[in-house]
GUPANU-113768 format. One record per residue (C-alpha): residue number from 0; residue in three letters; x negated, y negated, z. Coordinates in nm, 2 decimals. Each point is the difference from the previous one (the first is absolute). Layout:
<recs>
 resi resn      X      Y      Z
  NUM  Ala      X      Y      Z
...
</recs>
This chain:
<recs>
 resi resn      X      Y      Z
    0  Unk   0.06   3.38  -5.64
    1  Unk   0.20  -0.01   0.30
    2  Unk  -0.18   0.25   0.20
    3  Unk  -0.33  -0.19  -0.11
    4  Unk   0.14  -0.32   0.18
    5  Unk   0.18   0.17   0.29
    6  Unk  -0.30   0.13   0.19
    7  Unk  -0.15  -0.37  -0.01
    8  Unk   0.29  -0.15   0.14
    9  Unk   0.05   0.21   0.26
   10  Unk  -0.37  -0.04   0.14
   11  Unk   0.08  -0.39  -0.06
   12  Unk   0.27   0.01   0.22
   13  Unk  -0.17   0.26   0.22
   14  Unk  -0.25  -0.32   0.01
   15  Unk   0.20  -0.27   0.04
   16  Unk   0.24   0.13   0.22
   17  Unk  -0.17  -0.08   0.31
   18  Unk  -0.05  -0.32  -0.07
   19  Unk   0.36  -0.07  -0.11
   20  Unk   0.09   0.11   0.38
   21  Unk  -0.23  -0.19   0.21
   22  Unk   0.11  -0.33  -0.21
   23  Unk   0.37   0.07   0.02
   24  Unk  -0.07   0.07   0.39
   25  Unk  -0.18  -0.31   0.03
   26  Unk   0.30  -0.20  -0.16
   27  Unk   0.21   0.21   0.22
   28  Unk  -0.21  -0.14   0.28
   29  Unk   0.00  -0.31  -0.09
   30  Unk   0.37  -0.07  -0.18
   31  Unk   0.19   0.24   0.25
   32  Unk  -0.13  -0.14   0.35
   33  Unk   0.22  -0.01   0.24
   34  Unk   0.13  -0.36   0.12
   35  Unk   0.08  -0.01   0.37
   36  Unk   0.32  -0.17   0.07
   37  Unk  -0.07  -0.32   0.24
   38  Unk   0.25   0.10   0.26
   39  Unk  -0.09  -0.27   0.31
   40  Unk   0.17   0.07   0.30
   41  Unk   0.25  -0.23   0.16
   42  Unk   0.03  -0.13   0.37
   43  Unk   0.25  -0.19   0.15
   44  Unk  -0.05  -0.40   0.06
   45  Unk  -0.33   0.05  -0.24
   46  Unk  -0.01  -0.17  -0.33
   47  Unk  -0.26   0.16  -0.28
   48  Unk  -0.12  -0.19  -0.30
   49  Unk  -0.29   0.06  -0.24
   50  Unk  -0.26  -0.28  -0.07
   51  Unk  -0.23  -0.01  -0.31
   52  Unk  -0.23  -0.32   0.01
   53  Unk  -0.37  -0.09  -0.18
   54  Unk  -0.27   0.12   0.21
   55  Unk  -0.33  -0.21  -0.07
   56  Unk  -0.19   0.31   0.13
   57  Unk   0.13   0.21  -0.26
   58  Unk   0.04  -0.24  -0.29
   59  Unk   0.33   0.18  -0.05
   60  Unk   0.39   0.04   0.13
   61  Unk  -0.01   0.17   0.35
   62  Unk   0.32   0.18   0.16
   63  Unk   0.06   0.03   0.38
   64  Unk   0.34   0.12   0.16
   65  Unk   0.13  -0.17   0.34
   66  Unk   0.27   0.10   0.24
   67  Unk   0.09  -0.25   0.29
   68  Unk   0.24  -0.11   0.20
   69  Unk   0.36  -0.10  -0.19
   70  Unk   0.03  -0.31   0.21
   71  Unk  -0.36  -0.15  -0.04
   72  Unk  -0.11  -0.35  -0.06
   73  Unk  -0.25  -0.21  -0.02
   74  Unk   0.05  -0.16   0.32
   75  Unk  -0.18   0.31   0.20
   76  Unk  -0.26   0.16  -0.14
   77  Unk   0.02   0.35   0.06
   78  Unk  -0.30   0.28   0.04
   79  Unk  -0.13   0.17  -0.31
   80  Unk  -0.09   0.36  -0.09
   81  Unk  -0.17   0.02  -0.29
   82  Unk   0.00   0.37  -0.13
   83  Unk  -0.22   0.20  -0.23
   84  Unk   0.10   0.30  -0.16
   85  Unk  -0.24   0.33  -0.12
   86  Unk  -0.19   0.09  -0.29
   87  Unk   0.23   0.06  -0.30
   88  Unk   0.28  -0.17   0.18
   89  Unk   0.17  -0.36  -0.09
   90  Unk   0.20  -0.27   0.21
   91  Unk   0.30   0.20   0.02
   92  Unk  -0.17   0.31   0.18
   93  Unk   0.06  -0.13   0.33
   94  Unk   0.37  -0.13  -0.07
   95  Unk   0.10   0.30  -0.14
   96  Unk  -0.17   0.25   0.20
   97  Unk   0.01  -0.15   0.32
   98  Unk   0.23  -0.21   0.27
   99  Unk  -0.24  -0.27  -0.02
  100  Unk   0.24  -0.25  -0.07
  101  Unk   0.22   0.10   0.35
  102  Unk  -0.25  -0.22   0.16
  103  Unk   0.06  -0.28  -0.18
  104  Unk   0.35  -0.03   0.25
  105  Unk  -0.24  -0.08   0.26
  106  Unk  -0.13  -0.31  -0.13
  107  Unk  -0.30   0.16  -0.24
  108  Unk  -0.04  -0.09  -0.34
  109  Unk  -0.12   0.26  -0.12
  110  Unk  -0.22  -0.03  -0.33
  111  Unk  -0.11   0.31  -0.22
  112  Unk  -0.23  -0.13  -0.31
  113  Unk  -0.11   0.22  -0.33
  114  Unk  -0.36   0.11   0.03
  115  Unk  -0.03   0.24  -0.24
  116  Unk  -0.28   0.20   0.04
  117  Unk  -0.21  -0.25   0.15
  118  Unk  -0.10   0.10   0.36
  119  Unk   0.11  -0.38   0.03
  120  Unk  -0.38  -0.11  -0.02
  121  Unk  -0.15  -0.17  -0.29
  122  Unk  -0.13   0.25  -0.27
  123  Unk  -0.40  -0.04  -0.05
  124  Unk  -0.01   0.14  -0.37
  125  Unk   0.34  -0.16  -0.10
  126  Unk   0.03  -0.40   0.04
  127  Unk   0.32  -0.03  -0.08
  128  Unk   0.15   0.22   0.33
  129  Unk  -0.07  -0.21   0.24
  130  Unk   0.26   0.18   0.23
  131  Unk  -0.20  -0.10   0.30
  132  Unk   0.06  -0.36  -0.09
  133  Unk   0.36   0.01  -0.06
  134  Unk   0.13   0.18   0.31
  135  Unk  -0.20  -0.23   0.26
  136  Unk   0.01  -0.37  -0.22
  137  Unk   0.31   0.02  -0.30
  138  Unk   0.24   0.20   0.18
  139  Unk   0.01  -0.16   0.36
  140  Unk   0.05  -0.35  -0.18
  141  Unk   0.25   0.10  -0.22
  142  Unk   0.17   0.20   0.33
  143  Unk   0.02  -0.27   0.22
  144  Unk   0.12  -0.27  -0.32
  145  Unk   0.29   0.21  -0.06
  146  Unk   0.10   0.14   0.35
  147  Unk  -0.01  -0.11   0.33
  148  Unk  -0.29   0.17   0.09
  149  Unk  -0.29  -0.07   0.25
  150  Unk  -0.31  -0.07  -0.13
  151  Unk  -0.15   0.04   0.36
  152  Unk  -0.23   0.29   0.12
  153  Unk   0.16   0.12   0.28
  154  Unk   0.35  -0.01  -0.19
  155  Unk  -0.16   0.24  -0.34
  156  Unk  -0.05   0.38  -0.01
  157  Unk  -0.13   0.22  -0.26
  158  Unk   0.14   0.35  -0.02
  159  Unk  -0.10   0.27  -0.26
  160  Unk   0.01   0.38  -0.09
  161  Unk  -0.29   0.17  -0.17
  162  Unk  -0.20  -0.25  -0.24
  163  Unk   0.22  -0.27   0.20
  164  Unk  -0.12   0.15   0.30
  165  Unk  -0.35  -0.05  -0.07
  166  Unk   0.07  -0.40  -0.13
  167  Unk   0.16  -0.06   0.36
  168  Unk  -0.32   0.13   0.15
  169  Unk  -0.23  -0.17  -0.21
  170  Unk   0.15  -0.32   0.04
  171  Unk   0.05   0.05   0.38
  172  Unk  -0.35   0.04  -0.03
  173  Unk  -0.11  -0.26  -0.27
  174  Unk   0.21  -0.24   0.09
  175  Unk   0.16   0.00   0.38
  176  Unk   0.06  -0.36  -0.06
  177  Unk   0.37   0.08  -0.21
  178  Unk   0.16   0.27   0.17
  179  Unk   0.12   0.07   0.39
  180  Unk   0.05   0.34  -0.10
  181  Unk  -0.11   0.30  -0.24
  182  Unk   0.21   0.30  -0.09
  183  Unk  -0.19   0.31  -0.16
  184  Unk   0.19   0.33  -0.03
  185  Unk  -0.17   0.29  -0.16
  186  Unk  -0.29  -0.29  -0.11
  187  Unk  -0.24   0.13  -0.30
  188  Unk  -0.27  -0.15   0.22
  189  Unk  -0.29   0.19  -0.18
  190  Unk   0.03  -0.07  -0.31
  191  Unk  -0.28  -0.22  -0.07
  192  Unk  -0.19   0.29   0.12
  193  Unk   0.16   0.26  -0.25
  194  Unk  -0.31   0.10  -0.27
  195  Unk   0.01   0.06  -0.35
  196  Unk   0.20   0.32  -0.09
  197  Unk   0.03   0.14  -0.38
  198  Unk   0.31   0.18   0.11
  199  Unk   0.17  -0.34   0.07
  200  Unk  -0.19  -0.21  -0.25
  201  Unk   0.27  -0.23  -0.04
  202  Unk   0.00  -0.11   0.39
  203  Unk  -0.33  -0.02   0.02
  204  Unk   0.01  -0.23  -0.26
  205  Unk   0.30  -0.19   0.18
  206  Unk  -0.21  -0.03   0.28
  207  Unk  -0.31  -0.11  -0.17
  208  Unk   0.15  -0.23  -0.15
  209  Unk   0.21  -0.17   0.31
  210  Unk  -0.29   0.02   0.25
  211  Unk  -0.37   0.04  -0.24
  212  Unk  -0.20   0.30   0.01
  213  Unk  -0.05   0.21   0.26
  214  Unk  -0.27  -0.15   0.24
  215  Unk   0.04  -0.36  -0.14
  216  Unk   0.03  -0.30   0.26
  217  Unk   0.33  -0.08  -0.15
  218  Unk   0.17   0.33   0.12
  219  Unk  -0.15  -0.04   0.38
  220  Unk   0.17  -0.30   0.02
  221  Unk   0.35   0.21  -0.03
  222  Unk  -0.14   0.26   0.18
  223  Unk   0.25   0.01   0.36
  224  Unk  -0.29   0.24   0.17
  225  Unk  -0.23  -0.26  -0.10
  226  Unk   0.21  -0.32   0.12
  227  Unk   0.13   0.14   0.35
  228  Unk  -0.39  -0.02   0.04
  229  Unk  -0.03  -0.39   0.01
  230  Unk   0.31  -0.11   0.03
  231  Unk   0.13  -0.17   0.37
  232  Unk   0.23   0.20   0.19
  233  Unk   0.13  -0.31   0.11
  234  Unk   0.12  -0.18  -0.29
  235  Unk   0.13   0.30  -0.21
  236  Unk   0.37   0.08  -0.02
  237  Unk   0.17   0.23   0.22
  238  Unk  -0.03   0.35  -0.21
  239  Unk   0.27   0.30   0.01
  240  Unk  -0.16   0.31  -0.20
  241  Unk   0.20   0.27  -0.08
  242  Unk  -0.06   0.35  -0.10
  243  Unk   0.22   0.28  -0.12
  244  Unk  -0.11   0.32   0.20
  245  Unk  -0.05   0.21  -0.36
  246  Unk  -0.11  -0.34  -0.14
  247  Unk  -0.31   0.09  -0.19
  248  Unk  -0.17  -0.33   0.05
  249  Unk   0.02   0.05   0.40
  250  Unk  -0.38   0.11   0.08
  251  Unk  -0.12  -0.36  -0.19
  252  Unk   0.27  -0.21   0.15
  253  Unk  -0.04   0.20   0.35
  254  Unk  -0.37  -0.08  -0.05
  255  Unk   0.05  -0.39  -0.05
  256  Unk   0.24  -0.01   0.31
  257  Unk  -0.25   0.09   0.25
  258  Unk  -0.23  -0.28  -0.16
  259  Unk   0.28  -0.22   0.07
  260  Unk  -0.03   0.15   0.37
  261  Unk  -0.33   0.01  -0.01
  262  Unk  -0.05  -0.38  -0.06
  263  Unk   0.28  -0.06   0.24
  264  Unk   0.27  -0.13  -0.30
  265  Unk   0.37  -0.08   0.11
  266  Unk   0.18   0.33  -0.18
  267  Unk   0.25   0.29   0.00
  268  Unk   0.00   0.33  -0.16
  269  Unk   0.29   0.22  -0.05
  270  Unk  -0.01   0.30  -0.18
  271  Unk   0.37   0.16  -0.11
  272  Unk   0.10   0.31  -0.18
  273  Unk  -0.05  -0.02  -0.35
  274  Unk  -0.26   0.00  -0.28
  275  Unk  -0.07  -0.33  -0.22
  276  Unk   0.32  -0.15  -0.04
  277  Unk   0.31  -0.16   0.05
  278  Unk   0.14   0.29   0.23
  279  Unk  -0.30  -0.08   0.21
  280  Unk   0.01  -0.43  -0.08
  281  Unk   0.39   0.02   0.11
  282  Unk  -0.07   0.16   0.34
  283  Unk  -0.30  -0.29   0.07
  284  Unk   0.23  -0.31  -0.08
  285  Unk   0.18  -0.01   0.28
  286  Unk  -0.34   0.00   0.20
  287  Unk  -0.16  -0.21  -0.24
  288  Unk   0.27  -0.26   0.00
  289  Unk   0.08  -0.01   0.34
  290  Unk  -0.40  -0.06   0.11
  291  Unk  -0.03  -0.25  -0.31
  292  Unk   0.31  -0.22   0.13
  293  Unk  -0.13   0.02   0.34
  294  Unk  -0.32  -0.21  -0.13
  295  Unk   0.17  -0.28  -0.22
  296  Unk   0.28  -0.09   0.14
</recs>
């Protein structure tokens, strides 16, 4: 009898066995992922603190993280920086990856909100991330309720990397009434033009579902090559582009710079040695800062 049952259960297990492995690798996945340690760094004279507050756009909690100066109070109201971090990133990417918050001992505040993977505009297919919403309505006003910050123009800057690069474009663009200045380093500024792919289904969804289909009205009016088109030189921000020289993005974002030149925008572009990432982001701060503090102070 045992030799009648043996041969069965080995071709059940010969059949099953494959499936055992991708569910206990999916649980692996899933059960063993790896939590980053939130390590912000630390400047001298610069206090940090973490803010969680109801954003009306979002019908939810929203988290933002703020450095500024140790000795601010409300009797000044100081410049703001509010900066947007990449896709798959949160509000402690630039704290933690960066030396942001060392500008914040020159009188910045220095605000760096959770996006998560928004593209900071308001999702056509999904109602409930209005992302676009939040960063230009809920987030100043809670900003400038807490903190000495200025709720004037030409004291408030956008800065981003990647996804955050191409929300500080599009608002530059959209809406030149906020901001004095836009940061974009490494910007994904062609993403609403990225078609539908089967090899990455899954961001092709993403993307369908944040800006409509491909075509649609809806993703034109996030499009940065379609904007720099009608929007007046003279009212938008001041713009710094960057570029890593291996950056893989740098023929689109070289592409959209000499529309700004063409249309006679007020820009810089750097590129500096690097690829898509912080090694590269580091090396434009200084720049970037330096050219942003020069406008709104």
């Amino acid at each position: 009898m045992s030799g009648r049952i043996g041969f069965p259960m080995r071709l059940l297990v010969r059949v099953l066995l494959p499936f055992a492995v991708v569910i206990l690798a999916l649980a692996g996945c899933h059960g063993g992922k790896v939590e980053l340690v939130d390590s912000p760094r630390r400047f001298p004279g610069v206090a940090l603190q973490d803010v969680t507050f109801y954003s009306t756009a979002l019908q939810q909690n929203a988290k933002y993280r703020v450095y500024l100066p140790e000795n601010a109070s409300g009797a000044e109201k100081l410049p703001v920086v509010y900066v947007l971090h990449g896709g798959g990133g949160d509000f402690t990417d630039w704290s933690n990856n960066s030396d942001v918050g060392k500008y914040a001992a020159r009188g910045l505040i220095v605000v760096m909100p959770e996006g998560a993977f928004s593209y900071w505009v308001n999702a056509q297919l999904a109602p409930a991330d209005r992302y676009g919403d939040f960063v230009v309505k809920d987030l100043p006003a809670d900003v400038e309720k807490r903190f000495p910050a200025s709720g004037e123009r030409n004291h408030r800057a956008m800065v981003g990397s990647s996804m955050g690069g191409f929300g500080a474009v599009v608002y530059a663009l959209k809406r030149p009434d906020l901001f004095a200045f836009a940061g974009a380093l490494s910007p994904a500024i062609e993403v609403t033009s990225r078609g539908f792919s089967w090899a990455r289904f899954g961001q092709s969804e993403r993307f369908r579902k944040i800006f409509g289909p491909k075509g649609s009205d809806a993703r034109r009016a996030s499009d940065p090559f379609v904007l720099v088109k009608t929007a007046d030189p003279a009212k938008t921000p001041y713009l710094y582009i960057g570029s890593g020289e291996n950056e893989p993005l740098r023929e689109p974002i070289e592409r959209f710079v000499e529309r700004l030149k063409h249309r006679r925008f007020a820009y810089e572009y750097h590129t500096k040695p690097g690829g898509h990432g912080w090694d590269e982001w580091n090396t434009q701060m200084p720049e970037c800062f330096e050219s942003l503090l020069s406008k709104i102070r």
